[in-house]
Structure formats: C-alpha cells, structure tokens
C-alpha positions as CSV (number, residue, x, y, z in Angstrom):
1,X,-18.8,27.8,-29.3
2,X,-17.0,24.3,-29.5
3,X,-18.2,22.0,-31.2
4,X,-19.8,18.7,-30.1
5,X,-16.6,16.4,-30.1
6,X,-14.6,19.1,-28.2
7,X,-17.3,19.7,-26.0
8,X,-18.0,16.4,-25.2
9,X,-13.9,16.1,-24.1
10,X,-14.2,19.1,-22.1
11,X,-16.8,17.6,-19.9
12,X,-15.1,14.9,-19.6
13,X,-12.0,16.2,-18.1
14,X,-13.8,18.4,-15.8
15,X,-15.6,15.4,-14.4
16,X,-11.7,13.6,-14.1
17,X,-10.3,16.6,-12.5
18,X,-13.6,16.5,-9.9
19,X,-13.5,13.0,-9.2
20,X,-9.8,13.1,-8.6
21,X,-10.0,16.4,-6.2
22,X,-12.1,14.8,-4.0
23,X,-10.6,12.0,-4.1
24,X,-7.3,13.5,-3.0
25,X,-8.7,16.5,-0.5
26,X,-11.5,14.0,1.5
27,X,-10.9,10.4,0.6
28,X,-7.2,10.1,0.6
29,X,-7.0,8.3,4.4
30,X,-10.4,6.2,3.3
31,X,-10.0,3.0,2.5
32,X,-11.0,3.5,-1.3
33,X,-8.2,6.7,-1.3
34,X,-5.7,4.2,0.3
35,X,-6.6,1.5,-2.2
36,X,-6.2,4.3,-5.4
37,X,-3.0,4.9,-4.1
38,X,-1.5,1.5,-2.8
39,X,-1.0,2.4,0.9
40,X,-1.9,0.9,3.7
41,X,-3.2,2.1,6.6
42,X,-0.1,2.5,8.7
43,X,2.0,4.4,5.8
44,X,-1.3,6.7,5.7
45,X,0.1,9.3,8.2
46,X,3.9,9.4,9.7
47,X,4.1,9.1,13.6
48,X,4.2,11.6,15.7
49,X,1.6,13.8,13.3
C-alpha cells in the first residue's frame, strides 16, 4: 500500500485532473471556463459552427 504522504499526493491529483475535466468537457463556454482560459465570449466558438 502507499504510504500516507504518497497517498495523500495521489488524491490530490485525482481531484486536479477531475476538476480540470469538467472544467474543459461542460464549463469551457461558461463564463467561469472562459475566464480560466482568457477568452471572451465572441472567440468562444468560430462563425459559421
């Protein structure tokens, strides 16, 4: 088993990696997705999409 320190690290990237796949599969044309990755509303989607 790891032990606690590793363990501890472990969670903590899962969490990061969660946070950061819903961020960019449901929240990246919300405003707080926009504001995570500097755009602005019209740059969110090209025209004609």
């Amino acid at each position: 088993m790891l032990g606690t320190p590793a363990g501890i690290v472990v969670v903590l990237v899962a969490l990061l990696r969660g946070k950061f796949l819903v961020l960019e599969m449901f929240l990246w044309d919300k405003p707080v997705g926009l504001k995570v990755f500097g755009q602005s509303r019209s740059a969110r989607r090209p025209p004609g999409c």
